[in-house]
C-alpha positions in Angstrom: 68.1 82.3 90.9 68.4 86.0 89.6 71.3 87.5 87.5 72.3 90.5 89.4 73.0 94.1 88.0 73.6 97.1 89.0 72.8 100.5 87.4 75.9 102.2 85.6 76.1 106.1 84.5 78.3 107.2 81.2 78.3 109.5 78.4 75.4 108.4 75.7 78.6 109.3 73.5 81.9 108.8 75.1 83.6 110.5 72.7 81.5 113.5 73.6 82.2 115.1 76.5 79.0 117.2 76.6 76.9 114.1 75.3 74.2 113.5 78.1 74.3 110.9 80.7 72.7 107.9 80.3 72.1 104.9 83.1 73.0 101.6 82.1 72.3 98.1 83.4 75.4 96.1 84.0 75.5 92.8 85.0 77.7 90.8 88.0 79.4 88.4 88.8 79.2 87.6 92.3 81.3 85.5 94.3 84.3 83.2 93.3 84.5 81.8 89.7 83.0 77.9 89.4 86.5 76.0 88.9 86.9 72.2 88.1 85.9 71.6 91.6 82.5 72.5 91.6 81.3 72.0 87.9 82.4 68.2 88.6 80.3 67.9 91.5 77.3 69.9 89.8 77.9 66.6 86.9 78.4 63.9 89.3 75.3 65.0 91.3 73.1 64.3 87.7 75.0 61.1 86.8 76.5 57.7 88.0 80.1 58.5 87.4 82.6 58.9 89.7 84.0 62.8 91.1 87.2 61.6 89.5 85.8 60.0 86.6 84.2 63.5 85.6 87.8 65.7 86.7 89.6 63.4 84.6 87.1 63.6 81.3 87.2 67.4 81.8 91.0 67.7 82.2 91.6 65.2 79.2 89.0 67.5 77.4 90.7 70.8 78.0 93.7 69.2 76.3 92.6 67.5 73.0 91.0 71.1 73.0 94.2 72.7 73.2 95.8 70.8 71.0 93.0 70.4 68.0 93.7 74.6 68.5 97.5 74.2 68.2 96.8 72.0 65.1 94.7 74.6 63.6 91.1 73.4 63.8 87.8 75.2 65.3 86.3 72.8 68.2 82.6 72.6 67.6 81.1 71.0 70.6 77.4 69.9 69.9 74.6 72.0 71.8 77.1 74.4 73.5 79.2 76.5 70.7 82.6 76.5 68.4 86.1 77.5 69.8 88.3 79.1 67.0 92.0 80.5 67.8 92.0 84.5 66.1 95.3 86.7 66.2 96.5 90.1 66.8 99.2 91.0 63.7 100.6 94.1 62.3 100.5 94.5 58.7 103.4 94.9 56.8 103.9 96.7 53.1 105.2 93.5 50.5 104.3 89.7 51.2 107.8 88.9 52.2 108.1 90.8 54.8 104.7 88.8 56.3 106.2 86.6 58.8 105.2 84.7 61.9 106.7 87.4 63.8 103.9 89.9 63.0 101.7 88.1 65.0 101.7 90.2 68.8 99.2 87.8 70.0 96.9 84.6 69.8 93.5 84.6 71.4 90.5 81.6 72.0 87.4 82.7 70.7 83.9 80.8 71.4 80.8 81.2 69.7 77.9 79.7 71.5 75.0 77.8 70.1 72.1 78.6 70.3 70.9 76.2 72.8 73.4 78.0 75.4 72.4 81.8 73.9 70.6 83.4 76.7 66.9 84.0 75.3 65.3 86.9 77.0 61.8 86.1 75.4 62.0 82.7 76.2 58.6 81.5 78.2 59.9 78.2 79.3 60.8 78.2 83.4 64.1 76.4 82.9 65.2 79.1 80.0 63.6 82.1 81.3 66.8 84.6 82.5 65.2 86.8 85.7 67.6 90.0 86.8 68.0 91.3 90.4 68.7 94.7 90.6 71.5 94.5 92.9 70.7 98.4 94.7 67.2 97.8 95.0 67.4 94.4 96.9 69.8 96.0 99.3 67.6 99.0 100.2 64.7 96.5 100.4 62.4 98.3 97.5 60.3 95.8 95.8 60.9 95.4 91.9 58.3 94.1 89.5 58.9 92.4 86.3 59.0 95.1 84.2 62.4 96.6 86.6 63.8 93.1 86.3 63.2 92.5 82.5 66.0 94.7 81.5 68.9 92.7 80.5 72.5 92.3 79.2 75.5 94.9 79.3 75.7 98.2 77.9 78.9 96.8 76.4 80.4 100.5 76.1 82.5 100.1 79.5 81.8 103.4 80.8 84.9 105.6 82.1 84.6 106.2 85.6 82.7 102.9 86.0 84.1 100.9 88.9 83.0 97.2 88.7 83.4 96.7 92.4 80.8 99.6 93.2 
């Protein structure tokens, strides 16, 4: 299996209209979203539990998470990363005035480790991440490593960048 990408055009500077235009890999998610559904089956397929053994552990999962959030702790799950809760406030000019109410919004961070960081230098088979190039398998041109080596997201979110195309 092969993360796709597709080739993306912006500004090198997108505050500068005259900067020069740069291409971009961007990766892509293709298809539907894996739900509860299919990560459960993935688990059972590797195990001796039950379908619904492995929906329930996840869904009773999902809310201790929630609630160890609520209660104000990070969730550090071994091997995979930390969930934190951050917010969204406006600042105010004298401590009094610094309410609950100057808090607009409340978001779930997560932090992986570093067992579940992509590694692109990694040598092992199972940890190696390959790349598709997404334009290039359509027309049917051949890419060799060196085309399929490049890797992650320009992470600048170009202007006129459509994700769909």
């Amino acid at each position: 299996m092969a993360v796709p990408f597709k080739k993306t055009v912006h500004r090198k500077d997108l505050r500068d209209k005259q900067s020069p235009l740069m291409y971009y890999p961007r990766l892509v998610t293709m298809g539907q979203s894996a739900n509860l559904e299919s990560i459960a089956y993935e688990m059972k397929e590797k195990s001796s539990l039950s379908l619904g053994d492995i929906k329930s552990v996840l869904t009773n999962f999902v809310e201790a998470m929630r609630t160890a959030l609520y209660n104000g702790h990070s969730v550090n799950i071994q091997d995979f990363g930390v969930f934190s809760l951050s917010a969204r406030t406006v600042g105010t000019e004298t401590e009094k005035e610094c309410t609950a109410k100057n808090i607009k919004s409340v978001r779930i961070n997560f932090r992986p480790s570093t067992s579940v960081k992509p590694n692109l230098t990694s040598t092992r088979a199972g940890e190696k991440i390959e790349f598709l190039d997404i334009k290039a398998a359509v027309e049917g041109s051949s890419n060799s490593d060196e085309d399929n080596s490049t890797g992650g997201n320009s992470g600048d979110g170009g202007i006129d960048d459509n994700p769909l195309g």
